[in-house]
N, C-alpha and C positions, 0 to 999 in steps of 0.2 A: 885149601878149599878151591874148588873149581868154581862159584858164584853158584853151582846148581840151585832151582827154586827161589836165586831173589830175580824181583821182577826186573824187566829191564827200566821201565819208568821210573825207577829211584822207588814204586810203593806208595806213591802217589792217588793210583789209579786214573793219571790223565797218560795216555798215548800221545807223545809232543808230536807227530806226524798226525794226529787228528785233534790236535787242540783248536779250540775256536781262537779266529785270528783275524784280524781289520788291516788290510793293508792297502795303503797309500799307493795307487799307480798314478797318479799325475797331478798337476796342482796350478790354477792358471787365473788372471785378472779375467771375469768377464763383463766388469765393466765397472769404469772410474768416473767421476766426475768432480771437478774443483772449480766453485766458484769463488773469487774473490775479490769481492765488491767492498771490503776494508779499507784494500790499500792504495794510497800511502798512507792514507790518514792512520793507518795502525800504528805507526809506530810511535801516536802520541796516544795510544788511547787506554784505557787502564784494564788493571786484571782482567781478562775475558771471560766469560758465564760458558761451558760448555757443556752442553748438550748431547748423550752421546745413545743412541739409538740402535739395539741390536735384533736382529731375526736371524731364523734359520728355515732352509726348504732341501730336501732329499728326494729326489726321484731316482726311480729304479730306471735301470739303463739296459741293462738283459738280467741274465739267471743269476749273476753272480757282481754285475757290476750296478755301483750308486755314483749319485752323482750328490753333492751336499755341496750348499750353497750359505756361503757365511757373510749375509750382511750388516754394512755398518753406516751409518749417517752419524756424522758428526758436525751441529750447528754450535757454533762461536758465535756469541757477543757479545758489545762493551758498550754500555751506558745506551741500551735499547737501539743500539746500532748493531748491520748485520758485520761480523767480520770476515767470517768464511762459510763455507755450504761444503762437506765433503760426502760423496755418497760409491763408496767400493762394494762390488759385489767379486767376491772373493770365493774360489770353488774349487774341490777336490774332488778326483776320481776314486772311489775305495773300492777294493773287491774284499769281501766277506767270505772266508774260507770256517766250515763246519760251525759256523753262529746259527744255535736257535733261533726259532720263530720267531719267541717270544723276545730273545735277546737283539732282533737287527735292529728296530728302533733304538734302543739304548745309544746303541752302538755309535748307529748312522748321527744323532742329534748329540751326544754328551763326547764322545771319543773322536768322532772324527772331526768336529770342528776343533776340539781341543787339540789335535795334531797341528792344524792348520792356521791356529788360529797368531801363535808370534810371527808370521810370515805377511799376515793381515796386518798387524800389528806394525812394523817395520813399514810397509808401505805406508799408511797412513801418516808417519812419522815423519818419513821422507819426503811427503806430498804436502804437508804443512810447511815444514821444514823451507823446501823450496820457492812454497806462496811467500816468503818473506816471514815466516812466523817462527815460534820457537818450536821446537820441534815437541810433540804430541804425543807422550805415553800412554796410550791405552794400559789402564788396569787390567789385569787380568780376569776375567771373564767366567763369571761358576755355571759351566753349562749344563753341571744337574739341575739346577735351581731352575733355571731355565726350562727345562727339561718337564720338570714337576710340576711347576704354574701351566706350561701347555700342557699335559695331562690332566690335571687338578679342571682347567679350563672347560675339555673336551667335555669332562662328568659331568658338570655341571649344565652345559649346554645340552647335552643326552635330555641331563633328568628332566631340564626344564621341557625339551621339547613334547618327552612321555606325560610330562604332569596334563591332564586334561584342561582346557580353558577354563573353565566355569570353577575347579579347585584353586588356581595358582594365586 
């Protein structure tokens, strides 16, 4: 048999040369900060309380290019003492090839920090690590969940705004 009449996409019906695709063109600190007003007194002081603080921001860059901004504040402390202050804003460049409309948010807020995000991860590690602390594994991070509560959020804020004063 010659393959005549099977498709070339395996049958699928997605065309890999026009599948929607998220790709990573660059990826960069744009801005650290560590304070550490602990030490040395840390290294008597017991289990630390941490704190760990996440947002995310996407702006559109041109037709085709985002920029997604993955920040993280992590506060440390031990027995109502501060240990440390860490605040990274961590960012990737992603260009969006044949992603629906409806799909770029998904994309830009749930996939693209999730690419980005053990790269974030490691830094922070490193930057603890360094303060004289033990080194800091960020958990891994459910950025649909994430993703949902800011949606979920957004509705809510809508509805409330359409409810008229005098009903709410």
């Amino acid at each position: 048999m010659s393959g005549e009449g099977t498709p070339v996409n395996g049958g699928n019906g997605i065309d890999p040369a026009n599948a929607p695709r998220l790709q990573v063109v660059g990826q960069y600190i744009k801005d650290l900060s560590f304070e550490n007003p602990g030490m040395p007194g840390a290294f008597n002081a017991s289990r630390p309380q941490i704190e760990l603080n996440v947002d995310l921001q996407a702006k559109q860059l041109d037709a085709q290019h985002f920029e997604v901004e993955l920040k993280l504040r992590v506060n440390a402390q031990s027995d109502d003492k501060p240990l440390f202050l860490l605040e990274l804003v961590y960012a990737g460049i992603f260009q969006l090839h044949n992603v629906p409309q409806e799909m770029q948010q998904p994309a830009l807020l749930i996939e693209a920090p999730h690419m980005i995000f053990p790269f974030a991860r490691r830094i922070v590690s490193d930057v603890v690590r360094d303060g004289g602390m033990p080194p800091l594994m960020v958990e891994p991070i459910d950025f649909a969940s994430l993703y949902r509560a800011r949606v979920e959020g957004m509705q809510q804020m809508r509805s409330g705004a359409a409810t008229p004063a005098g009903n709410a």
